[in-house]
C-alpha positions as a printed NumPy array, in Angstrom:
array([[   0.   ,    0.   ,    0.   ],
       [   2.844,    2.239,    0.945],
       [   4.496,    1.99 ,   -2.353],
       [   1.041,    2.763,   -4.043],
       [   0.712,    5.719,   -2.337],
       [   4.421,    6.577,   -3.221],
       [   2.963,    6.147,   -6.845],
       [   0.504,    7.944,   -6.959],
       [   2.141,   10.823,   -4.981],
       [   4.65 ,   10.713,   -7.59 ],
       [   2.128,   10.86 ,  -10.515],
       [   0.36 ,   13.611,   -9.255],
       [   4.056,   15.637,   -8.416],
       [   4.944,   15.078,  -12.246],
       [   1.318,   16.394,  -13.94 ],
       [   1.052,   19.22 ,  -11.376],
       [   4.701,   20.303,  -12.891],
       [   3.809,   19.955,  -16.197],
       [   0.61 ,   22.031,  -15.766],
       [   2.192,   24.627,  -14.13 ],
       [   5.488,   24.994,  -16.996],
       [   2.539,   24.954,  -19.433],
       [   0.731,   27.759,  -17.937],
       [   3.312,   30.03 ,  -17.873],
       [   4.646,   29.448,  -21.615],
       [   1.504,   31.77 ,  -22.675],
       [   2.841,   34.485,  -20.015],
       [   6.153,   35.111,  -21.548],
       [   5.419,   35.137,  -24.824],
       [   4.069,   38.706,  -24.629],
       [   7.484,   39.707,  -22.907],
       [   9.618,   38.247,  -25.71 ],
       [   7.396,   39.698,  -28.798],
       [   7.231,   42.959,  -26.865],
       [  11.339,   43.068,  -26.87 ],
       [  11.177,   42.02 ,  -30.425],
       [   8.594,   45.029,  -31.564],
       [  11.153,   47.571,  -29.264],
       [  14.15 ,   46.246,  -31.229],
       [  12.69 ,   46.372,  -34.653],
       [  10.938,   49.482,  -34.412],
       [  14.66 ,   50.81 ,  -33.32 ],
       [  16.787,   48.789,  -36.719],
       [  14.153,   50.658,  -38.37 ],
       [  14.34 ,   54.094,  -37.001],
       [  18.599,   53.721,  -37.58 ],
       [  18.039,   52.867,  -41.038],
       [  15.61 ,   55.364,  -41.655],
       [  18.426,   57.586,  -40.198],
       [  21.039,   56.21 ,  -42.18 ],
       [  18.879,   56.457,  -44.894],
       [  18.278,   60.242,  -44.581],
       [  21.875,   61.45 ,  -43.519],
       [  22.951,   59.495,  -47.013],
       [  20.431,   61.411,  -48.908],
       [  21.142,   64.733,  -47.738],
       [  25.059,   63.478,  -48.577],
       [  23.941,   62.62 ,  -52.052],
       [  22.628,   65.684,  -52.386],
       [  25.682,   67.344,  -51.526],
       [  27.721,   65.427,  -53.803],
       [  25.633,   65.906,  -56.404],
       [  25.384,   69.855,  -56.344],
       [  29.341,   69.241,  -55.812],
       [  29.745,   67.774,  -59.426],
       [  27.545,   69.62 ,  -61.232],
       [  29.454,   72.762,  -59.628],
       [  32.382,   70.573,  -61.05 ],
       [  31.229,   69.796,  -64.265],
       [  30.424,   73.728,  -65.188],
       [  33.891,   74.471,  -64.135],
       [  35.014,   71.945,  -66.174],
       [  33.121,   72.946,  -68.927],
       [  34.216,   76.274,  -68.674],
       [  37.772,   75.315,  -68.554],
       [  37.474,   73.228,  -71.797],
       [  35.785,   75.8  ,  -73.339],
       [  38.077,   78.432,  -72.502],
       [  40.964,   75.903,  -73.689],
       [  39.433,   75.407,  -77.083],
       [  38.898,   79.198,  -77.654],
       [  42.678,   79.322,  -76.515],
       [  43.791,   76.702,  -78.913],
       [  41.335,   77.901,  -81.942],
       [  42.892,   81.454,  -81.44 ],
       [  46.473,   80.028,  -81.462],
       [  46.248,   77.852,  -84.404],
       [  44.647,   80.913,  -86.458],
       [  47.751,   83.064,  -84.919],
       [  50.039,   80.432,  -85.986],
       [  48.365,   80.254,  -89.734],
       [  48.614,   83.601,  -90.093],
       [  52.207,   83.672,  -89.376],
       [  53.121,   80.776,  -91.501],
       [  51.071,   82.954,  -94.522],
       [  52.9  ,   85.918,  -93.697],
       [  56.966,   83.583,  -93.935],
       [  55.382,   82.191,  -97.234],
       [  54.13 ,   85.007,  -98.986],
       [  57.685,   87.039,  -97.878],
       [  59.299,   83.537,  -99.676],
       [  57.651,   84.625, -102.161],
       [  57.711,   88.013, -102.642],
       [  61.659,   87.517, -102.13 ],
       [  62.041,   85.089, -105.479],
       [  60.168,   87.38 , -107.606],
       [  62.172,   90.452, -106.428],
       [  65.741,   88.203, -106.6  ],
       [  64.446,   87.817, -110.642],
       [  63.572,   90.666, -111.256],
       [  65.043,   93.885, -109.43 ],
       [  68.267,   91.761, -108.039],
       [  69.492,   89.905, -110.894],
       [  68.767,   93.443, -112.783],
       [  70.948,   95.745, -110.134],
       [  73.809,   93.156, -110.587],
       [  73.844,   92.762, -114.232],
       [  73.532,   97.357, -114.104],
       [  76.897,   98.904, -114.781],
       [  75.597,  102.454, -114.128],
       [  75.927,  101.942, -110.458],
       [  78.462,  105.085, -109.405],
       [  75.862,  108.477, -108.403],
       [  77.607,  111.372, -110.222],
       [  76.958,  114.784, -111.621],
       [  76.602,  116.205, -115.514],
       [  76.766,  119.284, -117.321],
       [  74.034,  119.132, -120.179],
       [  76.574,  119.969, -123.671],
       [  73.663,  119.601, -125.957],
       [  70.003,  118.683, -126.344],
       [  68.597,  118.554, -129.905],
       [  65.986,  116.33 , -131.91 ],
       [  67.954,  114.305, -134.622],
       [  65.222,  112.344, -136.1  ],
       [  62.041,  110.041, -136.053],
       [  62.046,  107.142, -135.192],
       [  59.225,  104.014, -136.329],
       [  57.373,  102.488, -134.258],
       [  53.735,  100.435, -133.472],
       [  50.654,  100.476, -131.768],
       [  48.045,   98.217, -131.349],
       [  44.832,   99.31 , -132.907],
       [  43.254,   96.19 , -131.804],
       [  42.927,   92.415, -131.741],
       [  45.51 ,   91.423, -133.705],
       [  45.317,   94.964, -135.335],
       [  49.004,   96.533, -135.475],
       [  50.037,  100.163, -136.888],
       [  52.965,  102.16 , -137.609],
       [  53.91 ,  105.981, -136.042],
       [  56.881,  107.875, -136.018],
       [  58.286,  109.58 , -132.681],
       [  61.032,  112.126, -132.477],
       [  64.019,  111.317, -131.412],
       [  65.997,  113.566, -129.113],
       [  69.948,  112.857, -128.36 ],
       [  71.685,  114.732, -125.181],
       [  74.809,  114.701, -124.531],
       [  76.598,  115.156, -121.545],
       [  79.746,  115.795, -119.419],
       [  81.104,  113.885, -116.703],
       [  82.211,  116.393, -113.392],
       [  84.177,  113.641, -112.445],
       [  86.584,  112.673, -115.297],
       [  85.582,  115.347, -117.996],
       [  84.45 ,  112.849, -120.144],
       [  81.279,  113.498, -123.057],
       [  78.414,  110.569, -123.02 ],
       [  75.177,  110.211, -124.45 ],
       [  72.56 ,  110.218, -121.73 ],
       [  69.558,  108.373, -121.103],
       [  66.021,  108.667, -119.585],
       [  66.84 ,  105.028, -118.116],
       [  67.601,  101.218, -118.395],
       [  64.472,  100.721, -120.574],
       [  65.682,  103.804, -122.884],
       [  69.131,  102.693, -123.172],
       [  67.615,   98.721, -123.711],
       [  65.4  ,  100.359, -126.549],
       [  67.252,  103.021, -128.569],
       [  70.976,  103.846, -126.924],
       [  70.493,  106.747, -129.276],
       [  67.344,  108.271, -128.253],
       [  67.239,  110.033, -124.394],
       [  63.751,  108.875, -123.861],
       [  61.5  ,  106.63 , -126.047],
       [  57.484,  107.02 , -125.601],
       [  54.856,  105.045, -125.755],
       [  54.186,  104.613, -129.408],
       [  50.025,  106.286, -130.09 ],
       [  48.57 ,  106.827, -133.381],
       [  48.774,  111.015, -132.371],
       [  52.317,  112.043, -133.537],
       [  51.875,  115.627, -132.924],
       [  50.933,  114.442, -128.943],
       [  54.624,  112.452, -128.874],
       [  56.383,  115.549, -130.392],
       [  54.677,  117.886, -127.812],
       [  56.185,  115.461, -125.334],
       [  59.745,  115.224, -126.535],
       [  59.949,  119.281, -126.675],
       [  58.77 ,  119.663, -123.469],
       [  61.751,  117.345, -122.125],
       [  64.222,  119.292, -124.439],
       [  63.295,  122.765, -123.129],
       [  63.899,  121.56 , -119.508],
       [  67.11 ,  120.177, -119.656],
       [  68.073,  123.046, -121.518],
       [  67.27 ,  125.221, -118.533],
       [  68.833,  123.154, -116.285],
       [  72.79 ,  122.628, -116.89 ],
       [  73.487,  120.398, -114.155],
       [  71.841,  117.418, -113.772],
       [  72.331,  114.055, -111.347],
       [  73.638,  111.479, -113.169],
       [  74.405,  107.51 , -112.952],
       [  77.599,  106.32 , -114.595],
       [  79.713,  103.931, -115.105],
       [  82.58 ,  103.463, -112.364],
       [  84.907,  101.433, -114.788],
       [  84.143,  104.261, -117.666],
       [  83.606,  101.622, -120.014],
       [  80.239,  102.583, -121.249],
       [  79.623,  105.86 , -123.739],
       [  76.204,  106.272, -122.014],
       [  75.026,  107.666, -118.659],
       [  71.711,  107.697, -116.945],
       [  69.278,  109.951, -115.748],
       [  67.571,  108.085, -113.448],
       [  67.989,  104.238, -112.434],
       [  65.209,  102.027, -111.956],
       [  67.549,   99.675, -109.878],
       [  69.549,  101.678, -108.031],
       [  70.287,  101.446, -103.859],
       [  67.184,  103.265, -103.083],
       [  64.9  ,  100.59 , -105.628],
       [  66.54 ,   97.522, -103.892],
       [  66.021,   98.644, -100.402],
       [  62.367,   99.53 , -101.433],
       [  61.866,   96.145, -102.919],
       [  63.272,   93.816,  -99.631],
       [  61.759,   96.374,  -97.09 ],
       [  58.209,   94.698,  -97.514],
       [  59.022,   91.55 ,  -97.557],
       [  61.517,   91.474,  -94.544],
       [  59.069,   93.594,  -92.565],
       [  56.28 ,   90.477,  -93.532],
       [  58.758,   87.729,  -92.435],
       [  59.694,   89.743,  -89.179],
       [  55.821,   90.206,  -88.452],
       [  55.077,   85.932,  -89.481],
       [  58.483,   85.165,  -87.383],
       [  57.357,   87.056,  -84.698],
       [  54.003,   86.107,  -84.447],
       [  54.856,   82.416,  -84.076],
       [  57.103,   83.007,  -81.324],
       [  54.515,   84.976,  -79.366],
       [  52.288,   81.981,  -79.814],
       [  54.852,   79.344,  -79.044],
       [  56.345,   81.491,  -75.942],
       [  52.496,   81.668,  -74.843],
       [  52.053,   78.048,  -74.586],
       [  55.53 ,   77.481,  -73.073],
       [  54.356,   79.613,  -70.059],
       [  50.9  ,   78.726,  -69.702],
       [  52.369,   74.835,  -69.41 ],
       [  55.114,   75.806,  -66.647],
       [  51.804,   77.804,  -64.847],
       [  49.93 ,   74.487,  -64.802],
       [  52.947,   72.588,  -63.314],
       [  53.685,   75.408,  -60.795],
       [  49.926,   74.797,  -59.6  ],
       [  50.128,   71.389,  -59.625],
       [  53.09 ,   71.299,  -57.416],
       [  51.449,   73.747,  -55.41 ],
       [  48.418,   71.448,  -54.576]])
């Protein structure tokens, strides 16, 4: 009977233990969901944070770059102005160094090679001896397209005196007088009015008759029975004729070296504010 009893006491000890850890399951359950709502509701007020402070940020960075991007805009445009402005600087001055190329062959064939082959090169002074119309001379016109007729024009001779040596020449106008007639002073241009070329020629007469002394162009060897009145390719013709075109390759020459001297500095200003930063 005892150990009944010890059964039974047993038995009842057990279910009155499991009734009781069963009745209080339902008790902390609140507890635990409760601590569960407190810590979600806070991961979701920090990310909801986060979430804000990195929008503002954005915003930030974004207003940052486009600032940026202007600038850099600006920059490139400012660089390609720069560079457009350059090259046209640079064309310019390589037009200028050609066309002085240029304009120095055609002057080295035509006024050079002329001043070199010139024998009347010595400046002197004459004493007009004698001015008087000898003849006429023939010459042609052109009346037209293949249309070609004959004048006469008179021909005056002067002779002069040399200051220098004492010697008696024939003068001429110049090189294209003494190229066409040596005999003639001056040669016009042939017209169909012969009494206009005749007006001209005593006009010319009548002034060298009034003055005796006259500045002359000579030989310096004395070889030539001719002087000249005036020389197309004297000193003062040749420095006329290279002025322009040195001037135009001193502007082209400079010009490029401007440019090229602008670069070089604008390059060591970049590096100097590179090192700087």
């Amino acid at each position: 009977m005892t150990e009944d009893n010890a059964m039974k006491q047993d038995f009842y000890a057990r279910r009155h233990r499991g009734r009781v850890g069963w009745s209080q399951q339902p008790c902390e359950q609140p507890f635990v969901s409760s601590v569960g709502n407190r810590e979600s509701s806070q991961r979701m007020f920090l990310w909801a944070g986060t979430k804000g402070s990195q929008g503002s940020g954005g915003e930030r960075r974004t207003i940052y770059q486009k600032i940026r991007e202007y600038d850099v805009l600006d920059k490139r445009k400012t660089v390609t102005a720069l560079k457009a402005g350059e090259d046209r600087a640079i064309l310019l001055g390589l037009s200028m160094i050609i066309v002085s190329v240029m304009m120095y062959f055609v002057v080295g064939i035509t006024m050079v090679r002329s001043y070199s082959d010139s024998v009347w090169t010595e400046e002197s002074s004459c004493t007009v001896l004698n001015s008087t119309i000898v003849g006429e001379i023939n010459c042609t016109y052109s009346c037209g397209s293949e249309c070609w007729k004959s004048s006469k024009y008179p021909c005056l001779q002067v002779f002069v005196s040399l200051n220098t040596s004492g010697k008696v020449v024939r003068l001429s106008h110049n090189e294209e007088a003494q190229d066409a007639n040596p005999e003639c002073f001056y040669v016009p241009k042939c017209r169909k009015d012969h009494n206009a070329m005749h007006t001209v020629i005593m006009n010319i007469s009548e002034r060298l008759k009034t003055q005796q002394q006259v500045k002359c162009y000579m030989d310096p060897a004395e070889q030539q029975d001719s002087a000249l009145l005036t020389s197309m390719y004297g000193r003062v013709a040749m420095f006329h004729s290279l002025f322009w075109p040195t001037c135009t390759l001193v502007g082209g020459t400079i010009i490029i070296a401007m440019v090229k001297l602008t670069q070089y500095l604008s390059i060591m200003c970049e590096q100097v504010g590179r090192i700087k930063r």
